[in-house]
C-alpha positions, 0 to 999 in steps of 0.5 A: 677286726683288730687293725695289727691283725692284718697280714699280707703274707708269712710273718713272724709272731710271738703269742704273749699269755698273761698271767691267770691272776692278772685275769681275775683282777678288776677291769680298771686293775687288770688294765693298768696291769697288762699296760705296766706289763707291755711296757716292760716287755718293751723294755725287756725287747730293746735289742729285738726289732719287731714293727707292731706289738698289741693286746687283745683279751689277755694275750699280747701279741707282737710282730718280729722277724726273731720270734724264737729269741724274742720268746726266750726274753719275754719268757723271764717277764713277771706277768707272763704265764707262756709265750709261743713263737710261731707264723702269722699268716692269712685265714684262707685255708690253703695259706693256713695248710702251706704254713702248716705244711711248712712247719711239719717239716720239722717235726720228729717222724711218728705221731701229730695232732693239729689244735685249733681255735677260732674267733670271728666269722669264716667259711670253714669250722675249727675241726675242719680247719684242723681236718684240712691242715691234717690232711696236707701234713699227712700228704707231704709226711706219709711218716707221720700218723694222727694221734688226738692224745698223746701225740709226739708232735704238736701244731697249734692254730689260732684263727682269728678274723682275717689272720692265723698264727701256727706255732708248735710250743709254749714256754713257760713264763713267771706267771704272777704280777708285774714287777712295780704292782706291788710294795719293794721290800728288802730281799738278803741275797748271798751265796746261797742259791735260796736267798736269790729264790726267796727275792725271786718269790717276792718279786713274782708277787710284783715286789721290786727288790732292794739288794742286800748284800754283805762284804768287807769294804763292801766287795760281794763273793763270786756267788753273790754276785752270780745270784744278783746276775740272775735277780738281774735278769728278771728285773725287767722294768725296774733297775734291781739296786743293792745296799751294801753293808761293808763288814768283815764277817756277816753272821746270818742274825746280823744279816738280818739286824742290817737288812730290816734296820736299813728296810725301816730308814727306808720306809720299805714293806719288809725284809725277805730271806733264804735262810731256812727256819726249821721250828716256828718258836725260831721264828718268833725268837727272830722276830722278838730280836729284830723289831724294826721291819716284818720278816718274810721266808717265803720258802718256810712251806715250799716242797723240796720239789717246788723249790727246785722247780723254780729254781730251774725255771730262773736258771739255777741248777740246785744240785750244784748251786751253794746252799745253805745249811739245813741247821744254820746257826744264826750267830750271836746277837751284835752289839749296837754299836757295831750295828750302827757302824756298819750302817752308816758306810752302807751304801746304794748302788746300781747292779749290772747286768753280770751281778757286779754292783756299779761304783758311786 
């Protein structure tokens, strides 16, 4: 038996699911992985008291009497794929039913089903914890039914030696890998919606990303910077940072030209955007213009419903969110000396946790 799975009485827990790529990885890989990821979780729960925290076979678990708000943080970690709030309590089966009891107290009136799962040695088998459980929410729900398929109330169980943890959902995490896993690249961010999707992407991956934004004297419009408030808050781990490229007017070939100039000075893998690139003959004309980094769009083949997926999962309502337009003019090519004018005002900054960019 794991020594954190001792309980003494009800407590709160959160059931940490790490990523299913992570789990394909090498041993030695997928170690320093869910390490990499624990530490960020740690640092992501700063403000959330909790006594212990563990990992165990793929999941990490942690003791914390804010379970529910303690999921909700965790839930925007790259490397997690679900996180579930619930109680941890004894594996003797009257203690599993007087906790299950409890939370069926919640549920909406109609239908239930109970899921269960053990590890280890007991007196009792996975169904008939699930029977016994059943049996005393029915006693004190009689407006309650067993529906096994498609019920409208859900309580899972997991077992495990000498402990339980009950809990009824699962949010929904990143999934992918821990951010710092993976090469930083330079990600172009502005007003538009897709350019925070397209870093969110790389940052997924295990990429951190590098910021660039674009202003003149280097002052960021309110959606840029409500972009970098979300980047922000995924950056869990890793301090988000942004080179600013003070100019008047920034052209999206000209975004490009910086980013991937200042992505090369920096010795960074590669440059990604946005920007929608409807033929791939645009692609290559882009990348014939900008020679110094690899472009990256890596939202050219998602599906409209992909892409609004994952922008709700970071927090952004695409219907009313800037975007960018459908035939977007890429502008003319900028002279060489503007070009190396604006990069050497450029300059690297801190983001705060509202998008505003820290002073030097």
């Amino acid at each position: 038996m794991n020594r954190a799975f001792g309980v003494h009485s009800m407590e709160g827990v959160v059931v940490v699911r790490v990523g299913g790529e992570i789990g394909i990885k090498s041993k030695p890989v997928r170690r320093d992985y869910e390490l990499r990821l624990l530490r960020h979780l740690k640092e992501r729960l700063r403000e959330v008291p909790y006594s212990e925290i563990w990992r165990i076979a793929g999941r990490i678990y942690l003791k914390t009497g804010e379970p529910v708000r303690a999921s909700r943080l965790i839930s925007k970690v790259f490397g997690v794929s679900s996180v579930s709030p619930g109680i941890m309590t004894t594996s003797g089966l009257e203690e599993i039913a007087e906790v299950a009891v409890s939370i069926a107290g919640k549920f909406v009136p109609g239908t239930f089903a109970v899921r269960c799962r053990r590890v280890g040695s007991h007196s009792y088998t996975s169904q008939e914890a699930a029977a016994r459980v059943g049996e005393a929410i029915l006693s004190a729900r009689p407006d309650l039914r067993v529906d096994l398929g498609s019920p409208e109330n859900e309580l899972f169980i997991e077992i495990r030696d000498d402990s339980a943890i009950l809990y009824t959902e699962a949010v929904r995490g990143p999934d992918g890998f821990p951010l710092g896993t993976q090469d930083p690249v330079v990600g172009i961010i502005d007003g538009a919606f897709e350019s925070a999707v397209a870093s969110w992407c790389l940052m997924k991956r295990g990429s951190p990303v590098l910021a660039a934004v674009f202003g003149p004297d280097g002052a960021v419009g309110e959606q840029t910077r409500g972009n970098l408030a979300i980047l922000s808050e995924w950056s869990a781990g890793v301090q988000l940072r942004a080179v600013v490229f003070p100019c008047e007017e920034a052209p999206p070939l000209l975004k490009l030209m910086l980013a991937s100039r200042y992505c090369r000075k920096k010795g960074l893998a590669a440059v990604a955007s946005g920007m929608p690139v409807p033929r791939l003959d645009i692609l290559s004309e882009l990348q014939g213009k900008i020679k110094d980094s690899t472009l990256l769009f890596p939202l050219i083949a998602l599906e409209s419903k992909i892409l609004e997926d994952w922008a709700g999962l970071m927090g952004i309502d695409p219907e009313s969110a800037a975007k960018y337009p459908k035939k977007l003019d890429f502008g003319d090519e900028p002279e060489p000396s503007y070009v190396e004018e604006v990069l050497k005002k450029a300059f690297e900054a801190p983001v705060r946790g509202d998008g505003s960019i820290s002073p030097l």
